[in-house]
C-alpha positions in Angstrom: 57.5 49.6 41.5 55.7 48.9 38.5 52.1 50.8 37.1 48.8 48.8 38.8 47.4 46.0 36.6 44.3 47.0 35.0 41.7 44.6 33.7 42.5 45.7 30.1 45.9 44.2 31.1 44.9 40.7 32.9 42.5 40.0 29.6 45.5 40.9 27.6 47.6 38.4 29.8 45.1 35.6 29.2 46.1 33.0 27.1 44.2 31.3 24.8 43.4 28.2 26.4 42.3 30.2 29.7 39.4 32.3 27.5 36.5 31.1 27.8 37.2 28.2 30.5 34.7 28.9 33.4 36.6 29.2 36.6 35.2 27.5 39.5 33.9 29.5 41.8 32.8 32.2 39.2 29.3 30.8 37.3 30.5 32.8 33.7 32.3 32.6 30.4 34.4 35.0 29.2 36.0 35.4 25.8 37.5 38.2 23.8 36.6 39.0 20.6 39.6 38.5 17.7 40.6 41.2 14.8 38.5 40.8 11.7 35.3 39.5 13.6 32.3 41.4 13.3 30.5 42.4 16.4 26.6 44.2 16.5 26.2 47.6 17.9 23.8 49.9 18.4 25.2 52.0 15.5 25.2 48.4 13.2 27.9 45.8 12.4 31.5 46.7 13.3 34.7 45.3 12.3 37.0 44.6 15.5 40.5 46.2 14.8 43.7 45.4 16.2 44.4 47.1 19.7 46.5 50.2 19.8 48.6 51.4 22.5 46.6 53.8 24.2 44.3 52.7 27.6 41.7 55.5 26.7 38.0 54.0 26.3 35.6 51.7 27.3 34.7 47.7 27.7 32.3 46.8 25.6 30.1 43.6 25.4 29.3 42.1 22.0 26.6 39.6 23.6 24.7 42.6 25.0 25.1 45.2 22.6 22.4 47.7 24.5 24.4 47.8 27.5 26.7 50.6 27.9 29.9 49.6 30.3 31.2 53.3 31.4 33.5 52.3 34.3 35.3 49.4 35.4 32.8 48.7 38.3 30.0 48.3 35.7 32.0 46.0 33.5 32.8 43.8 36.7 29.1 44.0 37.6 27.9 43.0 34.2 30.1 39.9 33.9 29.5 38.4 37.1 26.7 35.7 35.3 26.0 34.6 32.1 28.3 34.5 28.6 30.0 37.6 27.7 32.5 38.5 24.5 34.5 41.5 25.4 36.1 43.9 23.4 37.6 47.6 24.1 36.2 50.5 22.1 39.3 52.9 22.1 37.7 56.4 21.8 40.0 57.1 19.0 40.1 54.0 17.0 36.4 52.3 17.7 36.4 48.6 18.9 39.2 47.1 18.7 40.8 43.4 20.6 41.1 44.0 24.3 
């Protein structure tokens, strides 16, 4: 048996025509943000980076820079409504494409 699918690894799975398509019964939009883009935080501009291969950080949401995402249940919460642009912030590397 396999390791359990995370949410890091279904937005990896996603492909490109599926971001940002708003599912039926969900009223939200979700896209990821791509390498090279610069995103706002609250410690200024950021360049995204290309993911790495370690799982050890935290989703963060480039529409809503002031909100801090510290589990998974947050993240889950935060994107039930609305327009969000996600990105992971790898504790090592800083943000970087989901």
């Amino acid at each position: 048996m396999g390791k359990p699918r995370t949410s890091l690894d279904m937005v990896r799975g996603l492909r490109a025509a599926d971001i940002g398509r708003r599912p039926l019964h969900a009223p939200q939009i979700l896209e990821v943000v791509t390498e090279g883009e610069i995103v706002p935080s609250d410690r200024g501009d950021l360049t995204v980076k290309p993911k790495c291969e370690t799982n050890c950080g935290f989703w963060y949401c480039t529409s809503h820079p002031t909100e801090h995402l510290a589990n998974q249940l947050q993240k889950d919460i935060h994107i039930t409504h609305g327009t969000h642009r996600l990105a992971w912030c790898c504790w090592e590397h800083g943000i970087e494409v989901p």
